[in-house]
VOVEXTOR-855061 format. One record per atom (N, C-alpha, C, O): x, y, z. Coordinates in steps of 0.02 Angstrom, whole numbers, plus 50000, padded with zeros to 5 digits. Atoms other than C-alpha are relative to their C-alpha. Example, Ala and Ser with C-alpha at 12.3 -4.5 7.8 and 13.67 -1.06 7.14 Angstrom:
<rs>
500454994150000 506154977550390 500455006050000 500975005950033 499584994149997 506844994750357 499615005550037 499865011050045 
</rs>
This chain:
<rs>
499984994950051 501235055350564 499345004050004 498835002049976 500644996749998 499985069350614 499605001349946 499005000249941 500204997250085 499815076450427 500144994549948 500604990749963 499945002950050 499705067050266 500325003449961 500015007849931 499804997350048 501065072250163 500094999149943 500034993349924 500115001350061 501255076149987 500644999649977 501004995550006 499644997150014 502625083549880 500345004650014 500955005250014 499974992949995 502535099149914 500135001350077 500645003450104 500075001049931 501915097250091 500434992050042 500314986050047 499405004049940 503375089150211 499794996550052 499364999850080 499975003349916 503285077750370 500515000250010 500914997749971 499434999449970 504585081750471 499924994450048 499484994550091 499915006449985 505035064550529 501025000450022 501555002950004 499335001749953 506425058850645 500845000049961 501374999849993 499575002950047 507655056050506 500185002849954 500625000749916 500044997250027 507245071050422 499285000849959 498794997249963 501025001350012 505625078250315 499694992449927 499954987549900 500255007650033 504725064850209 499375003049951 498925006649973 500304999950023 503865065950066 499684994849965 500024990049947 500475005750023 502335055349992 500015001049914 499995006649889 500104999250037 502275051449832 499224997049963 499204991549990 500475002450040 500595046349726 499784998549950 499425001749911 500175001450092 500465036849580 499234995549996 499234989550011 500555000450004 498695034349557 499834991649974 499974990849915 499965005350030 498315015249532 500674995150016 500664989050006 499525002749987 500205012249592 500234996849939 500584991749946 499484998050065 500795013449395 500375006049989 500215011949990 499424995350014 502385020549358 500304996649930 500484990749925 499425003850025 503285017749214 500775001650005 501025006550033 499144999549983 505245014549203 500185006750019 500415007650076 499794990450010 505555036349166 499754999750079 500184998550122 500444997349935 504455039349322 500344995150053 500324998350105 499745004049954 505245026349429 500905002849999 501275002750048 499114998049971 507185032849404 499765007650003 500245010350031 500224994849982 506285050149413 500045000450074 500435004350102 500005000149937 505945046749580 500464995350046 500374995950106 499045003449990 507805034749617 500165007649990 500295009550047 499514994850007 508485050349577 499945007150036 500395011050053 499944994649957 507625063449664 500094996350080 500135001050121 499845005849943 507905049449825 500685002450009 500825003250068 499485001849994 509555051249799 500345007350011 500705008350060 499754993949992 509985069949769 499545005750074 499695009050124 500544997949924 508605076349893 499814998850069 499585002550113 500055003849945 508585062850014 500304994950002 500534992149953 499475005349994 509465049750102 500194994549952 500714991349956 500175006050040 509045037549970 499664993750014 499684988049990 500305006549971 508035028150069 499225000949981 498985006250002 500555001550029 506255023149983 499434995250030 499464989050027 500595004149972 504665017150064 499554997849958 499355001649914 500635002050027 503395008049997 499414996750037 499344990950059 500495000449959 501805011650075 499524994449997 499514990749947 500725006649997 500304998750111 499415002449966 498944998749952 500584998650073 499155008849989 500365001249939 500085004649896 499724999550048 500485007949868 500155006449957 500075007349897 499624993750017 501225024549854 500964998650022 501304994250048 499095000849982 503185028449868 499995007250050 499635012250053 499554993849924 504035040250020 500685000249985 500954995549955 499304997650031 505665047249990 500175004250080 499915009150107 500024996049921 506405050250171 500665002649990 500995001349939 499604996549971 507725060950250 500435007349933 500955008449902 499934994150065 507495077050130 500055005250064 499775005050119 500024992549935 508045094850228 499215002749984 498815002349937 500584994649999 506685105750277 499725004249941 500035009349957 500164995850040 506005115450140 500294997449928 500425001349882 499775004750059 506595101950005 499274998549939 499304995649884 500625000550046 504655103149933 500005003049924 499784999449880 500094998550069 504825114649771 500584996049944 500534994349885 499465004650049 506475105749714 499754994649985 499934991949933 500305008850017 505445088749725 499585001449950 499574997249905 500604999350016 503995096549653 500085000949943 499564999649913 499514997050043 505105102749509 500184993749972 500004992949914 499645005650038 505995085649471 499204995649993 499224991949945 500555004249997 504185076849494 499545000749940 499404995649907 500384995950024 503095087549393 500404999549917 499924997549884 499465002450082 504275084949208 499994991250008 499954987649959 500245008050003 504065066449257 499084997450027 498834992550054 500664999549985 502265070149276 499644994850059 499204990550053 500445003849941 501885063749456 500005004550059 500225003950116 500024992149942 501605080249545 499395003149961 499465004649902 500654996150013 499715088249529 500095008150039 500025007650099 499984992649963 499915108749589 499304999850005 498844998349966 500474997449963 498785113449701 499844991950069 500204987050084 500095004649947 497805103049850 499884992749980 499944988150021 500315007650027 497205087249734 500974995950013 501024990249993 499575004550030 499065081149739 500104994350082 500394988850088 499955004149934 498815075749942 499284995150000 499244989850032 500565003750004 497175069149910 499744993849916 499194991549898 500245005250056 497225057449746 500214990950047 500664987050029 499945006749979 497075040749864 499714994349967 499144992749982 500555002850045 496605028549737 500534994250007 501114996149998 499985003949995 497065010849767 499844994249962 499384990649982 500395003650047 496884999649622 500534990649992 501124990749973 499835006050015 497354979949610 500444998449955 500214997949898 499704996650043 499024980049534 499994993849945 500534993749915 500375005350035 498274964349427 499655001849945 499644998249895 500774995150041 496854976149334 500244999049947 500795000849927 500004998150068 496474972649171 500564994549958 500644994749897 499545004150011 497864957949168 500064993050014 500374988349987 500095007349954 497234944549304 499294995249957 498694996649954 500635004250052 496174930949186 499474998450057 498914998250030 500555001249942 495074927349346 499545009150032 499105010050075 500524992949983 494444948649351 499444996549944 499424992149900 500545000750031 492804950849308 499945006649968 499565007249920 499954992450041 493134970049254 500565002549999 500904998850034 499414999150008 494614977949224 499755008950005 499445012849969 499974992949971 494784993849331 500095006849991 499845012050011 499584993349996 496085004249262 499585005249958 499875010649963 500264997050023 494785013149154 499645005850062 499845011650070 500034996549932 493905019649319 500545003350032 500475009050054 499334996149966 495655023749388 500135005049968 500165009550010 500104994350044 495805036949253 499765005249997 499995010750012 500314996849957 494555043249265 499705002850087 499415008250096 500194998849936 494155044349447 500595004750004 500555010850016 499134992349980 496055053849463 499925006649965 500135011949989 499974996050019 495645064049339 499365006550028 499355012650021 500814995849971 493745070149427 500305003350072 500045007950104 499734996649943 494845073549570 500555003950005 500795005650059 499564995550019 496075083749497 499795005349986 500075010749998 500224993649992 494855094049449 499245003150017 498895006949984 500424997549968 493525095849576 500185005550045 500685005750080 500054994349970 493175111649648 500215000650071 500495005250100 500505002349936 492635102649808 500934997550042 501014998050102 499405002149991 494645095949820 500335000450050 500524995550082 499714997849952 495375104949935 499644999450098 500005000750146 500345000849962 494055101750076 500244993650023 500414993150082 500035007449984 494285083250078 500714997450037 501304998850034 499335001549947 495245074450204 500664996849955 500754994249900 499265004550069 496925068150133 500084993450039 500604990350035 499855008249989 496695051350218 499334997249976 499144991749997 500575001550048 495225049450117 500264995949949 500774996849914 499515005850040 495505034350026 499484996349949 498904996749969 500305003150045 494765024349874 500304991549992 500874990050011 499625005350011 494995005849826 499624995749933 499044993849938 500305002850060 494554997949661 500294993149966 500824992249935 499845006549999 494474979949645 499424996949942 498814996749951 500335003150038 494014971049477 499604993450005 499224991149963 500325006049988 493524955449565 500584993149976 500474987349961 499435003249999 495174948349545 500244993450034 499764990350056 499505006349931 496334933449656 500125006750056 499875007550112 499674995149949 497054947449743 499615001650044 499795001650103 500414996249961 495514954649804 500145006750063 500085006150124 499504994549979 496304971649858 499205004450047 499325009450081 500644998849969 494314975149932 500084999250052 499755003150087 499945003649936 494834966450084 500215007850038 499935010350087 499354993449959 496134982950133 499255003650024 498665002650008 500834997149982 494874993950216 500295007749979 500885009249970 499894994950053 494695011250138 499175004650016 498665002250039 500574994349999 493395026850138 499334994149976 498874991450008 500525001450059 492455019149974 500254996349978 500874996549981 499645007550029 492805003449896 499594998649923 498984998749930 500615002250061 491944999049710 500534994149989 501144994549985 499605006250025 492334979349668 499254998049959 498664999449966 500455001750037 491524972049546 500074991049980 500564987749962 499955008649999 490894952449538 499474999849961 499195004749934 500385003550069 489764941049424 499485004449988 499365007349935 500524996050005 488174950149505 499945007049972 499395009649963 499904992050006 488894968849453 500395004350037 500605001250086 499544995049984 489904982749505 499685003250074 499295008050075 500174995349934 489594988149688 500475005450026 501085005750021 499604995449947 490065002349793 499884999750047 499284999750057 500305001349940 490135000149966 500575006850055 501185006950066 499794997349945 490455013550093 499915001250058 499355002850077 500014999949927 490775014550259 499524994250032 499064994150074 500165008349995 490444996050258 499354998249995 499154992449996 500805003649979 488484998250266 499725001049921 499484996249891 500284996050065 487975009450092 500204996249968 500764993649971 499665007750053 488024996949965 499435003549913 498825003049904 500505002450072 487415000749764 500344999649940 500905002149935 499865001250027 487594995849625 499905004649903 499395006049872 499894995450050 488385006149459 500034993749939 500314988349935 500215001650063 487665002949285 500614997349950 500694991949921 499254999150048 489405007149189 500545003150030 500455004550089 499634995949964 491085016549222 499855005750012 499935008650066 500144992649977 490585031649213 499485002250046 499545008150061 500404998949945 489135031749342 500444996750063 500334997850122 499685004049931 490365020749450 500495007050034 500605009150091 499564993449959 491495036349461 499815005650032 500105008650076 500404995049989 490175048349464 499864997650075 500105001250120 500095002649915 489585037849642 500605002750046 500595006650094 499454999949955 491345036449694 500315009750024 500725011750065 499494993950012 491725055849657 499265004450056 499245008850099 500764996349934 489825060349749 499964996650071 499624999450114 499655002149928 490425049749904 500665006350031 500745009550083 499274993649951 492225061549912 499425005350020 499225005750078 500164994350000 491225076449879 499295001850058 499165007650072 500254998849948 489905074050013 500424998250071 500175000450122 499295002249948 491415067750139 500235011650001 500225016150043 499494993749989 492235085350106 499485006250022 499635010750061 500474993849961 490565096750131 499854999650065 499595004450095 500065000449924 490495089950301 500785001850025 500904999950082 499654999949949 492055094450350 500724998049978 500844992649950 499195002750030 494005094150310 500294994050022 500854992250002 499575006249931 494365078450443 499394994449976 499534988849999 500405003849998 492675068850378 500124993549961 500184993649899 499975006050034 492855052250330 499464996649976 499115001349955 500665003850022 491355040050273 499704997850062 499144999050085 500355000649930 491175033750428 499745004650062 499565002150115 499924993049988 490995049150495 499215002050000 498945005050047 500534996850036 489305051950394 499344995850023 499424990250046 500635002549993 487465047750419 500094994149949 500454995349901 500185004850069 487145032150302 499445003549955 499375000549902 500684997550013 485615042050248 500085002549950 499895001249893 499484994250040 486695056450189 500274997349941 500154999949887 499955002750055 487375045850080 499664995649942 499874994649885 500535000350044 486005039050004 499685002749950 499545001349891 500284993850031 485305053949976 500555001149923 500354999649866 499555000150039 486995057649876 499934996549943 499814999649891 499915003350049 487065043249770 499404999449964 499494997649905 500614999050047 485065044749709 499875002649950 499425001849910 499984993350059 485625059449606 500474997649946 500585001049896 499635002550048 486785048149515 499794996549943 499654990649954 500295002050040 486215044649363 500324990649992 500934989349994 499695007650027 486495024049322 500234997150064 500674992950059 499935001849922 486615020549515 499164995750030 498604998350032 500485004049948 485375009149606 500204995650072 500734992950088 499985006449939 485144998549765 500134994349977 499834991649931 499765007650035 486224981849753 499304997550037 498954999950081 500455003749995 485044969749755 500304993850063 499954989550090 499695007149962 486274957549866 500705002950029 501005006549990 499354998049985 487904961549970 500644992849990 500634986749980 499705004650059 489284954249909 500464994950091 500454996850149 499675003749945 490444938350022 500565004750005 500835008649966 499294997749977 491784943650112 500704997549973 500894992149995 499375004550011 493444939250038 500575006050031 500515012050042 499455000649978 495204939150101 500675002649954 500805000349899 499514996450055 496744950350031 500454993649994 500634991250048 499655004250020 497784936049933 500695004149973 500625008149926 499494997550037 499484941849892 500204995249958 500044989349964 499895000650045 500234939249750 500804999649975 501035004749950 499214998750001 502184935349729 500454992849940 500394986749934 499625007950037 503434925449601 499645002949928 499455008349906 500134998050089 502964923649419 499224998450003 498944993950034 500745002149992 501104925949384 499805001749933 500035006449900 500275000050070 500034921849221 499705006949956 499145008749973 500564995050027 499364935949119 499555001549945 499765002349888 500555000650049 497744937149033 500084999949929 500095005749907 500165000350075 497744931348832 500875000449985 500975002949930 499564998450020 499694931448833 500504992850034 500414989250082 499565006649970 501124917848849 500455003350046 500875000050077 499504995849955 502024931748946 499735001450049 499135002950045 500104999349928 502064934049145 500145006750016 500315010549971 499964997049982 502184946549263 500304997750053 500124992550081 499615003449943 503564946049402 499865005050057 499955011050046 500054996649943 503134952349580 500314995950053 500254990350078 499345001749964 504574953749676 499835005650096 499625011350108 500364997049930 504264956749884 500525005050027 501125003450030 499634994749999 504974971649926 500194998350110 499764996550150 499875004049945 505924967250104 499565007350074 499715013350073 500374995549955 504774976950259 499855009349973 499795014750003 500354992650030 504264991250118 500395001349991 500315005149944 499444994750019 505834997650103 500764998049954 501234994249964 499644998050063 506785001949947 500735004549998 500685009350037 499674995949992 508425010449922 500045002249902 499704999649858 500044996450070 508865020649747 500344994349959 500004992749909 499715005850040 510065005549674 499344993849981 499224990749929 500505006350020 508594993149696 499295003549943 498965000349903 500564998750040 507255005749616 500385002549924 500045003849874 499774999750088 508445009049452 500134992549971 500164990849912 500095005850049 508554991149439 499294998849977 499174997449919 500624998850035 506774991549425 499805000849950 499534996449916 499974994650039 506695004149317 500364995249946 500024993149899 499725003150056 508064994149212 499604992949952 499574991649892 500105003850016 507324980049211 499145000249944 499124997849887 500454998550020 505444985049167 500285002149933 500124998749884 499824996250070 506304995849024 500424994149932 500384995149872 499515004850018 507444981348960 499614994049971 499664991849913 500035006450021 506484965948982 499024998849999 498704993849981 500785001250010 504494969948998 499855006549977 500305010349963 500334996750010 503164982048959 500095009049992 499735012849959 499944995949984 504014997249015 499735005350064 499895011250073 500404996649956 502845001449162 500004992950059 499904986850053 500365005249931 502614993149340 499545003150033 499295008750027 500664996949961 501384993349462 500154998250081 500374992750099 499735001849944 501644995149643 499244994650046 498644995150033 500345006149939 500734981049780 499685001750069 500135003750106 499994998149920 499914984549956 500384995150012 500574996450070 499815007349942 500724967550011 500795000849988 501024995149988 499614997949991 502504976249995 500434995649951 500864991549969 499995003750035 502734969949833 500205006249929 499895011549932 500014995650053 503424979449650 499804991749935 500034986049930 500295003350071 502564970749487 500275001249925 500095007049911 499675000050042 503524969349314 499374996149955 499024991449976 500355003650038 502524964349179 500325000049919 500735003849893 499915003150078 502604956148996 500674998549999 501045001349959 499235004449993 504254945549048 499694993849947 499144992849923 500025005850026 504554930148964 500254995350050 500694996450091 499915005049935 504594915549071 500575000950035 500675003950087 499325000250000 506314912249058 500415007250043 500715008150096 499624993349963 506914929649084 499755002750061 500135005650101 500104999849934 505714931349226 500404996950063 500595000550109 499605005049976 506594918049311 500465000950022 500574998550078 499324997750002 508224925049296 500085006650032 500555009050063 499984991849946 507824941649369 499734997950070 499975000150122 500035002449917 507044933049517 500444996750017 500394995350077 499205003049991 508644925049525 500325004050035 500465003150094 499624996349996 509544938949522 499635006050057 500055009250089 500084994849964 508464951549628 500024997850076 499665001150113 499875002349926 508964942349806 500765005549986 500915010750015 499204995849997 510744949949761 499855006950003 500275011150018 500184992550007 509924965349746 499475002850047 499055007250036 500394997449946 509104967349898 499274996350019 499114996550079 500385000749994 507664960549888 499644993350029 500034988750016 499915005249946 506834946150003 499754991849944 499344991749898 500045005450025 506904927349943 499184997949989 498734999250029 500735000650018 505304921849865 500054992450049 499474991550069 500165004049963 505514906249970 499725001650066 499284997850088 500214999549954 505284915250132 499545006449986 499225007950037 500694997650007 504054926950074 499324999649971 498895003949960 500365003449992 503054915450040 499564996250076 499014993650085 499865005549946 503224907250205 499865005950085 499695004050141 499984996349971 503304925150290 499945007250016 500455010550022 500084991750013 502714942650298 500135002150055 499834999450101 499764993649969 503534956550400 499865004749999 500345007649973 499974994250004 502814972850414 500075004550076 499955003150134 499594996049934 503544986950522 499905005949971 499895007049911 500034992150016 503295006550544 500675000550005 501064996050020 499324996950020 504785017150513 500454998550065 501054998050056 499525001349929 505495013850703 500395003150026 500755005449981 499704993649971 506375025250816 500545002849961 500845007649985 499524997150032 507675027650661 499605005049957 499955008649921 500524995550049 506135037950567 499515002150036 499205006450005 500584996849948 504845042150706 500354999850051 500674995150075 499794997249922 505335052650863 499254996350033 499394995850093 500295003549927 503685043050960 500304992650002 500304988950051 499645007950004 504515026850914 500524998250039 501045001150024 499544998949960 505545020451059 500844993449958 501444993149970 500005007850003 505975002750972 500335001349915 500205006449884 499734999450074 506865000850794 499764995549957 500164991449937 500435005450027 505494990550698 500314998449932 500534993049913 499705001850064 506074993750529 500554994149989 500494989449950 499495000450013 507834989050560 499984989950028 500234985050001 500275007949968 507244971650666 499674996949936 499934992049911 500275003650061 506064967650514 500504997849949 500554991849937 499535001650034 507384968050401 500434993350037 500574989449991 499465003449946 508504956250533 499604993149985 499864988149960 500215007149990 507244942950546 499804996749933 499754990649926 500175002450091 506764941550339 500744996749993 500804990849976 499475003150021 508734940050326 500214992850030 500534988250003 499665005749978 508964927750456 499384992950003 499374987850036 500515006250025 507424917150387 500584999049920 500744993149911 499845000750043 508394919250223 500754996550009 500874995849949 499695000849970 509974912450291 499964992750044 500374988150042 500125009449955 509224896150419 499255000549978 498815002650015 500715002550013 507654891950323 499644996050060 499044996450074 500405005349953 507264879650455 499735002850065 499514999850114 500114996749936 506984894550570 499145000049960 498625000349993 501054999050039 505094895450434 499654997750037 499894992250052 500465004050001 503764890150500 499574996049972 499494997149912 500305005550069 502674875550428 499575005649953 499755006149894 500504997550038 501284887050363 499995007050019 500025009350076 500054993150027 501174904450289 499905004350103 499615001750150 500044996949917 501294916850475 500335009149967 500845010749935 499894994149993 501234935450472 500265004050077 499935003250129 499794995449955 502314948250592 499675005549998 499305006649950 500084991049993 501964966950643 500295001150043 500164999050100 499484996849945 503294975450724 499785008650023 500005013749998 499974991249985 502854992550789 500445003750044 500345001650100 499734996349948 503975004450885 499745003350054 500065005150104 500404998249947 502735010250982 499144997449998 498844994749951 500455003950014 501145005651038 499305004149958 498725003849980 500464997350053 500125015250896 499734996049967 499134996049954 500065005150050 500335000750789 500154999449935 500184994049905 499784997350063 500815009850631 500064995549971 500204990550005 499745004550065 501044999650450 499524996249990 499644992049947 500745003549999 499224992050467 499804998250049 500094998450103 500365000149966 497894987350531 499694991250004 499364988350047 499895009549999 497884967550491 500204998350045 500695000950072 499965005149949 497734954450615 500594996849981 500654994249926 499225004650018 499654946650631 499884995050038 499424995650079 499705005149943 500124931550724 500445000550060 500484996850109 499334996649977 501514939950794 499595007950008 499285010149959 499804991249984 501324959450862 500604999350057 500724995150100 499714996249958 502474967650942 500065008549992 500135012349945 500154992449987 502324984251010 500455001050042 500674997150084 499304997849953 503714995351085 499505004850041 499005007550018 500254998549927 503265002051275 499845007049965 500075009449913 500094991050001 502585020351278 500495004250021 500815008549990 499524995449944 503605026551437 500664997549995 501055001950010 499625001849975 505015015151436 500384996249942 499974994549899 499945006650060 506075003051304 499674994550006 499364993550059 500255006749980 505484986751285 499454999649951 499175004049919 500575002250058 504254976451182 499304995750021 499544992350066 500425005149987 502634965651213 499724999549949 499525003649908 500195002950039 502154952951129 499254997449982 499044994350031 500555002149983 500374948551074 499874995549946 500124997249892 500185004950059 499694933050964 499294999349993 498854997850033 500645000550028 498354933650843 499575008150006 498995009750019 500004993549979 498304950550859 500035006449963 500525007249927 500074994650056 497794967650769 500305007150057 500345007350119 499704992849958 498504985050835 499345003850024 499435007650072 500224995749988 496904992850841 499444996150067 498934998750090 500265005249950 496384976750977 500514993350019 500474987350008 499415005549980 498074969551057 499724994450043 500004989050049 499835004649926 497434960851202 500395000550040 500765005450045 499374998049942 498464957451345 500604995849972 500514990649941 499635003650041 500194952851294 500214992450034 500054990450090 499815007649979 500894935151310 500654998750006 500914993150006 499345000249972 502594941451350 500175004949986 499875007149937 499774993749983 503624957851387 500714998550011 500984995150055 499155000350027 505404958851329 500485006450015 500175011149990 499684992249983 506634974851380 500304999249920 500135003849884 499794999750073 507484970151203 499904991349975 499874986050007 500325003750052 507034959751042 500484997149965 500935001449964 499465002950041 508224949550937 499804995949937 499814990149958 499915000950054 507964944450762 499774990450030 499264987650008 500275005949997 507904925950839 499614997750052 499324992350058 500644999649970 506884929050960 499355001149972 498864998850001 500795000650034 505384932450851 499774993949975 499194991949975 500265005849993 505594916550802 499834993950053 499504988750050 500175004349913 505564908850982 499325002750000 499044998250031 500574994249968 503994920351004 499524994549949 499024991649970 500595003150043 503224911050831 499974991850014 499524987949998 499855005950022 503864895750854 499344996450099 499094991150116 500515001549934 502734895751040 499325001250011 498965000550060 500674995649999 501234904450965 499324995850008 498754998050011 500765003449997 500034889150980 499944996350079 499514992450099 499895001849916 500564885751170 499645002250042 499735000950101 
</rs>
């Protein structure tokens, strides 16, 4: 996908054009979730992505399908006019403010920060893969994902760390945003394509000195590990849970996001929150009724909490949604979740991540799998690589002309050979 699209602005994708949606924080409530089931459905095929920074895609819309979206979006208030609506990348722990193990509770920052970028001047400059990530210091630890600018905050205080080296530490929220919003805004005076990494460390120094309630951390913080989060989970000061249900290789159709929608409206809070780990979140269930909807959402598409536990799948759109894609990743991901769901005993003993790509780009992340596969450049066919990230395959450890659903598990089931 050369361009980052928005609403407005289309990717014309194999399958038809594609639009991004952005809910800031990856909260929607119920209205806003059949808002967007419904323009899925009249606009586009009805087929629903759910991205790895936890936005929604709405594929196979005709050409010039942008003001009608922008139109049904915009009355369900998730359409910004003008350039801020490709650039609000804000990434927030869909836990915030709920997980009894944070040490701050984010969504106040998220707020604000969307709103400083809605209406900076500076907006339109900034790259639209310019990305934010805001991690209260949670289980989840959503810090791990890698991202422009990151602010997580632990026992010692609230850091910002960009472009993995610039590290300081904000007083309160409002200097934390002020950092985070004087990071975009020196990103975008260099340059429409500039990222953080991109930048002098210096440069940004300089930047953040002028921030009032900003200093040098005194300590960089440990490295932790993105924990997903799936099944019924506790929530802070309340006898009521939150159900996060794994959404099967990201992808959603309009029946499964009005049950959503129903269910959120019906039986919790009225609002969910979407997951990087390809995951939708329901909150203020009651045990019981939690229970019963994870029951019930296997019938409804969605992948068994036994094997996604046991199994993560992610896959780019695959030669049925990308013309460079030779290989049908999506449609394989789906194949091998079902037919884990189906012969459990195909699981492996302990937790094992896939990545299917159709080509060898790597698309759908940038996480180390156990499993890659990558579809040929010139030719069909797949190779296989173990222990393995897209943006550093190695050489593969086997080369397949075609892939079969139980062949990935032959592939896992040999991965320590």
């Amino acid at each position: 996908m050369a361009d980052c699209p928005g609403v407005l602005h289309l990717a014309a994708m194999a399958d038809g054009a594609l639009a991004r949606i952005r809910a800031p924080g990856g909260r929607l409530s119920a209205a806003q979730a059949r808002a967007t089931a419904g323009a899925a459905a009249t606009l586009g095929s009805g087929v629903i992505d759910l991205t790895s920074r936890a936005n929604l895609q709405i594929r196979g819309m005709p050409e010039g399908a942008g003001p009608a979206l922008a139109a049904r979006l915009s009355a369900a208030d998730l359409f910004v006019e003008g350039p801020a609506d490709r650039r609000r990348n804000i990434l927030l722990d869909p836990f915030s403010g709920l997980d009894p193990e944070e040490v701050r509770d984010m969504r106040p920052i998220t707020a604000s920060l969307d709103e400083g970028l809605r209406s900076a001047s500076w907006i339109g400059a900034l790259s639209p893969k310019f990305s934010f990530v805001l991690d209260g210091g949670g289980r989840s630890a959503v810090a791990a994902i890698s991202s422009d600018v990151s602010c997580r905050a632990a026992a010692q205080g609230t850091m910002i760390i960009a472009a993995g080296d610039v590290l300081v530490e904000a007083a309160d929220d409002q200097s934390c945003v002020a950092a985070l919003l004087a990071i975009a805004q020196t990103a975008a005076a260099a340059g429409p394509q500039t990222r953080t990494h991109d930048l002098d460390p210096r440069i940004l120094t300089s930047a953040l000195q002028a921030v009032p309630g900003v200093r040098q951390a005194p300590e960089p913080l440990a490295t932790r590990e993105l924990t997903p989060r799936l099944g019924l989970v506790p929530q802070r000061g309340s006898e009521r849970v939150a159900l996060s249900l794994p959404v099967p290789v990201g992808r959603l159709d309009v029946a499964m996001l009005e049950w959503l929608a129903d269910v959120t409206a019906l039986d919790g809070e009225g609002w969910l929150a979407l997951a990087p780990w390809s995951a939708v979140v329901i909150f203020g269930m009651s045990h019981a009724v939690a229970e019963a909807r994870l029951a019930q959402s296997v019938g409804r598409g969605f992948t068994p909490l036994g094997v996604a536990e046991r199994l993560t799948v992610v896959a780019c759109a695959g030669s049925g949604g990308c013309s460079r894609a030779r290989e049908p990743a999506k449609e394989l991901g789906r194949e091998v979740l079902e037919l884990a769901a189906a012969e459990p005993w195909r699981l492996p003993p302990a937790a094992v991540r896939v990545h299917l790509s159709g080509c060898p780009r790597g698309c759908a992340g940038a996480a180390t799998a156990d499993l890659l596969l990558l579809g040929a450049e010139e030719s069909p066919g797949w190779s296989a690589h173990r222990a393995a990230s897209p943006r550093a395959p190695g050489e593969p450890v086997d080369r397949r002309g075609a892939v079969s659903a139980r062949d990935v598990f032959e592939l896992l089931a040999h991965r320590g050979r």
